[in-house]
C-alpha positions as CSV (number, residue, x, y, z in Angstrom):
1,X,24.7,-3.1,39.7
2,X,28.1,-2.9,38.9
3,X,29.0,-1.0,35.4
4,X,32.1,-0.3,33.5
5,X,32.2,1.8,30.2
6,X,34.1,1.9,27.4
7,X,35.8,4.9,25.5
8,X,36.2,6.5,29.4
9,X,37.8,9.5,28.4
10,X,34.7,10.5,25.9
11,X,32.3,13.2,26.4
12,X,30.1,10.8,26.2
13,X,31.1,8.3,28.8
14,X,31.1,11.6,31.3
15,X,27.7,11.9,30.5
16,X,26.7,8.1,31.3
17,X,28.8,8.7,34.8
18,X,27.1,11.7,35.8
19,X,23.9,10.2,34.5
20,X,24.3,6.8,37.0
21,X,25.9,8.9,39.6
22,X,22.5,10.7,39.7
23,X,20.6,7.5,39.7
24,X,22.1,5.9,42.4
25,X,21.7,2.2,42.0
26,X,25.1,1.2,40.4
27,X,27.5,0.8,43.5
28,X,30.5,0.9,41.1
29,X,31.3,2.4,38.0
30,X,34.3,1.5,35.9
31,X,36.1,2.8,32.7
32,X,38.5,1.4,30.3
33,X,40.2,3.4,27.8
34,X,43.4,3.4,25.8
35,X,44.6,6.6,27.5
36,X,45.7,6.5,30.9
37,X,45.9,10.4,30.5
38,X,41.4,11.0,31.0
39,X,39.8,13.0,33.6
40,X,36.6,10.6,34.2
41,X,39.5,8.2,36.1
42,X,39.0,10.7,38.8
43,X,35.1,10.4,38.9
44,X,35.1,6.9,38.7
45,X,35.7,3.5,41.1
46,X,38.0,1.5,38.4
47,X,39.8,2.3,35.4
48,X,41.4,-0.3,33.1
49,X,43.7,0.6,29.8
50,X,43.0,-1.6,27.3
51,X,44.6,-1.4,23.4
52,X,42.4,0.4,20.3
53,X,39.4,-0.6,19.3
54,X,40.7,-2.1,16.2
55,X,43.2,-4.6,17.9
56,X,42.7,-8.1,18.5
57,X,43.5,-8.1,21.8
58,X,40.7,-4.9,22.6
59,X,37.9,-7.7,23.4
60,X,39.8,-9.8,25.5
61,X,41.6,-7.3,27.3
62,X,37.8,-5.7,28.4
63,X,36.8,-9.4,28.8
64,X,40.0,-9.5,31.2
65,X,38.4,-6.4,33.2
66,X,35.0,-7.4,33.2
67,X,35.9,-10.7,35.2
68,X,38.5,-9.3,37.1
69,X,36.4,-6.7,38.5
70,X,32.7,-8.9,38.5
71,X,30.8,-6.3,36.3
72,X,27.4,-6.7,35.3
73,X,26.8,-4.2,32.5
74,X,29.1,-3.4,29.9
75,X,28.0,0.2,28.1
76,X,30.4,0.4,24.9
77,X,30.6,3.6,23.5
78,X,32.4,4.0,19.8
79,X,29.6,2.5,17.3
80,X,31.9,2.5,14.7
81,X,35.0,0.4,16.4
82,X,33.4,-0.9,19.2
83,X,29.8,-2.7,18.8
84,X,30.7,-4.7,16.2
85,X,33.4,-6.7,18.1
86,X,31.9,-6.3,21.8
87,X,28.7,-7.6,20.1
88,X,30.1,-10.3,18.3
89,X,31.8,-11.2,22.0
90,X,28.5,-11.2,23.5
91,X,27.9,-14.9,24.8
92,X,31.8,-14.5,26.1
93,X,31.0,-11.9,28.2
94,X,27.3,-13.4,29.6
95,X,29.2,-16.2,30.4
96,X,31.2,-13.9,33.1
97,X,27.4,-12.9,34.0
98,X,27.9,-9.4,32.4
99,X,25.4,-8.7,29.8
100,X,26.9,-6.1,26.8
101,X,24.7,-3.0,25.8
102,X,25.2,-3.1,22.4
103,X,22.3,-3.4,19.5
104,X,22.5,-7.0,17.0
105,X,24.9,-6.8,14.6
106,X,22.1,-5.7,11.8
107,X,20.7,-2.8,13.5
108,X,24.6,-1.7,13.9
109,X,25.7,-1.6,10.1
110,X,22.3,-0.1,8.7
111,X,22.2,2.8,11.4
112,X,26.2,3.0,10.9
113,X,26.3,3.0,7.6
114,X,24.7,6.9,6.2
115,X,24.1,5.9,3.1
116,X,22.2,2.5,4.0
117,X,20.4,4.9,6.8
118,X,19.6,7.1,3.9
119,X,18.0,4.8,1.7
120,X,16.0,3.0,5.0
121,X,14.1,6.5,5.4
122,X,13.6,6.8,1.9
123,X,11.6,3.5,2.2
124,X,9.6,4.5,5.1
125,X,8.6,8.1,3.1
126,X,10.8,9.7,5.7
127,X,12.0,13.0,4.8
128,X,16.2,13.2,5.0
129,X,18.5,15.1,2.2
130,X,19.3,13.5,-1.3
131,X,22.4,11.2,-0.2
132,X,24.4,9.1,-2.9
133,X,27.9,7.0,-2.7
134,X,30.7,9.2,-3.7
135,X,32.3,8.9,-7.5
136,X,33.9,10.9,-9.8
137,X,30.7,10.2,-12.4
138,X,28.1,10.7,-9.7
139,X,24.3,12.3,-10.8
140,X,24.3,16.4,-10.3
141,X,23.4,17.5,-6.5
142,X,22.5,21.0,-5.4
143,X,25.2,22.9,-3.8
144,X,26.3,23.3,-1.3
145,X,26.7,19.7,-0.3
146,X,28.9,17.8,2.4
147,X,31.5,15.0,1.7
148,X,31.6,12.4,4.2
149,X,32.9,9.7,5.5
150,X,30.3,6.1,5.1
151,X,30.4,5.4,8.4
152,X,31.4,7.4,11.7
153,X,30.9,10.0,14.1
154,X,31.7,13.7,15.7
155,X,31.4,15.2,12.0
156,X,35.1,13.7,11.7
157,X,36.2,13.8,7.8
158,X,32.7,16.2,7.2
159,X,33.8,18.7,4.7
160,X,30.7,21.2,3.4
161,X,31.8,22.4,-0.7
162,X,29.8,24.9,-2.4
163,X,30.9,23.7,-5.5
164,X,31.3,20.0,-7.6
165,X,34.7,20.8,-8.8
166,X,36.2,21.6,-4.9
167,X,34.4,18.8,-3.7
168,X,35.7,16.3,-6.1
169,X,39.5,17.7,-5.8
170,X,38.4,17.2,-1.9
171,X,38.0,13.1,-2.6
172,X,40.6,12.1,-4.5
173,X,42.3,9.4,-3.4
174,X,39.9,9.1,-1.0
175,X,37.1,6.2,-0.8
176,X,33.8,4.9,1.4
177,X,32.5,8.5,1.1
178,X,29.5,9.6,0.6
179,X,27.6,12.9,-0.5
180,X,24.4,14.5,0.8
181,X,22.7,17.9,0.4
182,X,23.0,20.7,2.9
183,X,20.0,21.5,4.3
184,X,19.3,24.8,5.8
185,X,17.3,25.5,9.2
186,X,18.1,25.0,12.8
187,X,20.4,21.9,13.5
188,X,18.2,19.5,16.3
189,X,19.2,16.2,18.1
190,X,16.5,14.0,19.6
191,X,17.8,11.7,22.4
192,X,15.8,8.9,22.5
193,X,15.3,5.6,24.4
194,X,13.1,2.6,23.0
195,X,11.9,0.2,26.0
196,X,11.6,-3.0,23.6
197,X,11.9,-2.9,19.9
198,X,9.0,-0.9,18.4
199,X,8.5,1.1,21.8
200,X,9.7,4.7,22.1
201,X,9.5,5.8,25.7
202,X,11.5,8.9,25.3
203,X,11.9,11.3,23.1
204,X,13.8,15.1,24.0
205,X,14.5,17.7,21.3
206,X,17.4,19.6,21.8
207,X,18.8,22.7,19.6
208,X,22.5,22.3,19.0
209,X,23.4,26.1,19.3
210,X,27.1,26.0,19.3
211,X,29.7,22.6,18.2
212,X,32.7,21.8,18.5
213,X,34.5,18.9,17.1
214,X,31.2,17.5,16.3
215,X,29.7,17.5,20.0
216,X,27.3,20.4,21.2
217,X,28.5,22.8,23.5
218,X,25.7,24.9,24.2
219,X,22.0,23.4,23.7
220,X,18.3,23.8,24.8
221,X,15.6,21.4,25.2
222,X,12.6,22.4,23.2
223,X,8.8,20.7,23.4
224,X,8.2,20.1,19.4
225,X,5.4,17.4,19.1
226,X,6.1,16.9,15.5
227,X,10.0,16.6,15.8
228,X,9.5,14.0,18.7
229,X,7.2,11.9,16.6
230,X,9.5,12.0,13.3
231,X,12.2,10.8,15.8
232,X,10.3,8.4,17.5
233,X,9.2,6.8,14.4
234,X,12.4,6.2,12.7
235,X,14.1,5.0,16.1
236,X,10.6,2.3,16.4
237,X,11.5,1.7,12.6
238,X,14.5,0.3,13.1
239,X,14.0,-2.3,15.6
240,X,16.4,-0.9,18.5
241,X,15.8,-1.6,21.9
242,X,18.2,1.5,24.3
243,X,19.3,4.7,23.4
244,X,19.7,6.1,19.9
245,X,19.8,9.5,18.9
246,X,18.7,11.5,16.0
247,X,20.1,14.1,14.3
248,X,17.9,16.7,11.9
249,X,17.4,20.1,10.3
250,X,14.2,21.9,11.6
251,X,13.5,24.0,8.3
252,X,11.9,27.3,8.1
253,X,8.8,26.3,7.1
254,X,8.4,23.5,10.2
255,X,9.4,20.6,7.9
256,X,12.0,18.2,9.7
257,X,14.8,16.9,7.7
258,X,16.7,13.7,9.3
259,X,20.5,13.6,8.6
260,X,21.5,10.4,10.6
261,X,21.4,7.9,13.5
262,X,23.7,7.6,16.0
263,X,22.5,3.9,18.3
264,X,24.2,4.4,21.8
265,X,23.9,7.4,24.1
266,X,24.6,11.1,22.8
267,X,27.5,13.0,24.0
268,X,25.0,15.6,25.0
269,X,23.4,13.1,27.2
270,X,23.8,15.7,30.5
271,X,21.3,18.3,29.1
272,X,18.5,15.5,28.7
273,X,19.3,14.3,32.3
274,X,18.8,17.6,33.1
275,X,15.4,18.7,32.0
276,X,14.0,15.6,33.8
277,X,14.9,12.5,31.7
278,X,17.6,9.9,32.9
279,X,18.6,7.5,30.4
280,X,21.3,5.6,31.9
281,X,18.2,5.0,34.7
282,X,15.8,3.5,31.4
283,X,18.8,1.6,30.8
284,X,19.0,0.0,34.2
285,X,15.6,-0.7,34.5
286,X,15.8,-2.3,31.0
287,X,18.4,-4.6,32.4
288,X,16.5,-5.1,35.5
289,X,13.3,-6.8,33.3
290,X,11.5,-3.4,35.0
291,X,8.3,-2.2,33.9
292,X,9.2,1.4,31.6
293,X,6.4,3.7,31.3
294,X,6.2,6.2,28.5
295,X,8.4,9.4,29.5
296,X,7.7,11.1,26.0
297,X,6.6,14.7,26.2
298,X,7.5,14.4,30.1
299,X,10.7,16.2,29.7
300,X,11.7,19.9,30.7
301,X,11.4,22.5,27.3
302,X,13.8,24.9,27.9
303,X,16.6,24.1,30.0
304,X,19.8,25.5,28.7
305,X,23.4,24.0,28.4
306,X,26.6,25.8,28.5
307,X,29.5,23.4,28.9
308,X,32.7,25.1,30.4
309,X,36.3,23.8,30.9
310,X,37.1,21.9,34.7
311,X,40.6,20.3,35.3
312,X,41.3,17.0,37.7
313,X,45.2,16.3,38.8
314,X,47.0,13.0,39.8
315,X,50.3,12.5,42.1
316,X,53.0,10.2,40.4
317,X,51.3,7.6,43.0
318,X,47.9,7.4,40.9
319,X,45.9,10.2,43.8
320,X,44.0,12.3,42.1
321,X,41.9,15.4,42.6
322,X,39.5,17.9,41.2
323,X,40.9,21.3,40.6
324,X,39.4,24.8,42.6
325,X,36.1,24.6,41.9
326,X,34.1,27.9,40.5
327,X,30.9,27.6,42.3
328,X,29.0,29.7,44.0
329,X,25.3,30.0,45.5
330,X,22.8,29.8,42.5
């Protein structure tokens, strides 16, 4: 299998790496990204700079790379700038025999979209926190509250107010926002993995103990029947088939509250690799037409993440290197 990635200079597209690295069965591994200044160039067998996400020339330019370089898997990253376009390119690119990991178009805009996430769980009974369109005549919430963006990711443009008059001072000028109760407890993301549509096969709990810039830096896997099957029931819900992960509130009284969707691989994805769970392997076997059995409740509670800083260098003449390493015997 030969695999390229998108968004190569993500914490997320590390994970994926390390995650195939570890499986073994894709005998190269590419990136494109818009920066030629990313690290993961010096983990990787190809890297291709392509424009933003939002140009017209993003799709062919990864089109260009895919053919160029005969990859078989595509793996976009960016939900918000990315799917949409790689997805609507997706008979282009299985023409070139390279197949596009990227959910339809619908499953896209009603997991990218909070509020239209929002109103999905209120249908299935779900509970999630009281979320409404921003407007300067909106109904009362309970404070405090967050302003956010509609659609994105990484807690970008997430602002928490403790008050209606700061949070409306907050959106002016502002628009596509929306506004959802803060609820209290211990912050949770479920990395999950659906076989086929309506098929969870995985399902890890991890505690988000310390963020930054929206991505955990320190984490642990927990065993939490009840959080796995709320997760699992909202991913089988909404038709998926590959990762997704879900983010919640684990209340004080045991009650799970889900915030949002994210449908592509977490940037947390190491930790679940490491207590036992491979994803980027589901994913190959998925595109291999393997047989998946069910991993839930098979992962490792307990494991504990601590993310530190590592540097890799390049010559003027593209070598590159990975700095002094810290290890020692463990």
């Amino acid at each position: 299998m030969r695999v390229m990635i998108s968004a190569g200079g993500t914490v997320t597209a590390q994970s994926v790496v390390k995650a195939l690295r570890e499986d073994g069965r894709a005998s190269f591994v590419a990136i494109v990204d818009l920066d030629d200044l990313n690290a993961t160039k010096a983990f990787v067998d190809a890297f291709v700079r392509v424009p933003r996400a939002d140009d017209p020339d993003f799709v062919t330019a990864c089109l260009d790379a895919v053919r160029r370089l005969r990859i078989g898997l595509f793996i976009p990253i960016i939900v918000e700038r990315e799917f949409l376009p790689i997805g609507a390119a997706r008979e282009a690119f299985e023409r070139l025999g390279c197949r596009v990991a990227v959910p339809p178009h619908d499953i896209v805009l009603n997991a990218g979209d909070k509020l239209t996430f929002a109103q999905f769980l209120e249908r299935l009974g779900i509970e999630g926190p009281k979320t409404v369109a921003y407007a300067p005549d909106m109904p009362e919430l309970r404070f405090p509250a967050y302003l956010k963006p509609r659609q994105g990711s990484g807690s970008v443009g997430t602002q928490r107010f403790e008050s209606a008059e700061t949070l409306h001072e907050a959106a002016r000028g502002r628009s596509g926002l929306i506004v959802q109760e803060a609820v209290e407890g211990t912050e949770f993301t479920v990395d999950c993995f659906a076989a086929e549509p309506g098929r969870v096969v995985a399902a890890v709990p991890r505690e988000r103990i310390a963020i930054k810039a929206g991505v955990s830096v320190k984490g642990r896997t927990y065993s939490h029947p009840r959080i796995e099957a709320i997760a699992s029931e909202v991913v089988a819900k909404t038709g998926i088939a590959g990762p997704a992960n879900v983010q919640g509130m684990l209340r004080a009284d045991g009650s799970f509250s889900i915030i949002e969707m994210n449908p592509r691989f977490s940037g947390t994805l190491a930790l679940t690799t490491a207590a036992g769970i491979n994803f980027a392997s589901l994913l190959l076997d998925q595109f291999e037409g393997k047989p998946i059995a069910d991993a839930r409740g098979k992962h490792r509670p307990g494991v504990t993440m601590m993310r530190y800083w590592s540097e890799s260098f390049e010559e003027p003449g593209g070598k590159a290197w990975l700095g002094t390493t810290m290890a020692r015997d463990l």
